[in-house]
C-alpha positions as CSV (number, residue, x, y, z in Angstrom):
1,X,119.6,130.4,-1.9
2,X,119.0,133.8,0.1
3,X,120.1,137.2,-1.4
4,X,120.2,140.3,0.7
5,X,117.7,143.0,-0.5
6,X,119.3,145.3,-3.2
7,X,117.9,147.6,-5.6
8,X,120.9,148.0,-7.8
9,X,123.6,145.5,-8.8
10,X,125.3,142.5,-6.8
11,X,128.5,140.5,-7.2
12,X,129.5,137.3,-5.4
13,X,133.6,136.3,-6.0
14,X,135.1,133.4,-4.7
15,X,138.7,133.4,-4.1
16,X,139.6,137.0,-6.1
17,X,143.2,136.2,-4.4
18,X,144.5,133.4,-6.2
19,X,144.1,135.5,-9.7
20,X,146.7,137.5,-8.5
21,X,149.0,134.4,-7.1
22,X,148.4,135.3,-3.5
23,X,147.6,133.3,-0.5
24,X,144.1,134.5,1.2
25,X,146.9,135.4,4.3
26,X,148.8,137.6,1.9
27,X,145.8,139.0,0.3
28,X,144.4,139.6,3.7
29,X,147.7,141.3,5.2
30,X,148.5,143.2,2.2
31,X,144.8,145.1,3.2
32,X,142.9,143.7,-0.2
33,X,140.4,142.5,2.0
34,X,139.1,145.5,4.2
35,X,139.5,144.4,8.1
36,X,136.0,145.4,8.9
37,X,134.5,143.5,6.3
38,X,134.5,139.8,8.0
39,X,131.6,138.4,9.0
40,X,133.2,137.0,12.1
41,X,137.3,136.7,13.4
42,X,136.7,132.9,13.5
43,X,135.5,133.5,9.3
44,X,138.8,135.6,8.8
45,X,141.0,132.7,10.3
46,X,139.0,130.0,8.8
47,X,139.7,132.0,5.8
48,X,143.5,132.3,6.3
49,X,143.6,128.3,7.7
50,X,141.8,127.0,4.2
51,X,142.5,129.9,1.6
52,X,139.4,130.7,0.9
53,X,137.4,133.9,0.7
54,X,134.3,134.3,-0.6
55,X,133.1,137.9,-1.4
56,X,129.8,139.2,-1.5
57,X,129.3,143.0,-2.8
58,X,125.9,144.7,-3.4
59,X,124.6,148.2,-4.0
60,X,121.4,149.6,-2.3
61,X,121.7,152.9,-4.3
62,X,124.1,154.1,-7.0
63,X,126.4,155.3,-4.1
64,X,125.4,153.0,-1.3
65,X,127.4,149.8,-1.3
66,X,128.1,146.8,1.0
67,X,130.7,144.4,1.4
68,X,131.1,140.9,3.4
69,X,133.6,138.4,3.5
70,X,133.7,134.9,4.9
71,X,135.5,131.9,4.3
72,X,132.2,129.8,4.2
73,X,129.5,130.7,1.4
74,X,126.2,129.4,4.1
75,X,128.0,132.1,6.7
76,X,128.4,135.1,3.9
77,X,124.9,134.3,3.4
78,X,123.5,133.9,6.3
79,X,125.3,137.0,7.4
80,X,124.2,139.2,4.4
81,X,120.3,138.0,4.4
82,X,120.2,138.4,8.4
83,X,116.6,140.8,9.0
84,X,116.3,141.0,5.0
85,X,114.3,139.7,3.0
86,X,115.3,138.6,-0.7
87,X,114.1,140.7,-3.4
């Protein structure tokens, strides 16, 4: 399994919406999921269609973060890792 490169601290949640009794759609519409985030449209419906959001957050510096989301893991990945190299 592929990481992207970070120097600080990662974290990788899978369905964060369901601790909080929420659909992913009402999760999604309620803005916990920041639009610009997704890794594709097609990942965001997917996500809706199947409710299910996977999360991957890591932090290059102490004030330098990322965020994806996706409704497949493989995709997040893939997405995250693309022109990196793991650490």
């Amino acid at each position: 399994m592929n990481f992207p490169k970070y120097d600080m601290s990662m974290q990788l949640t899978h369905n964060r919406h369901k601790n909080y009794y929420q659909t992913a759609e009402q999760a999604i519409a309620s803005g916990d999921y920041d639009e610009g985030s997704w890794v594709s449209p097609e990942q965001k419906q997917k996500a809706i269609d199947t409710d299910q959001i996977w999360r991957l957050q890591w932090w290059q510096t102490a004030v330098t973060s990322f965020v994806l989301h996706a409704a497949d893991l493989d995709v997040l990945l893939a997405a995250a890792t693309a022109g990196n190299e793991s650490p």
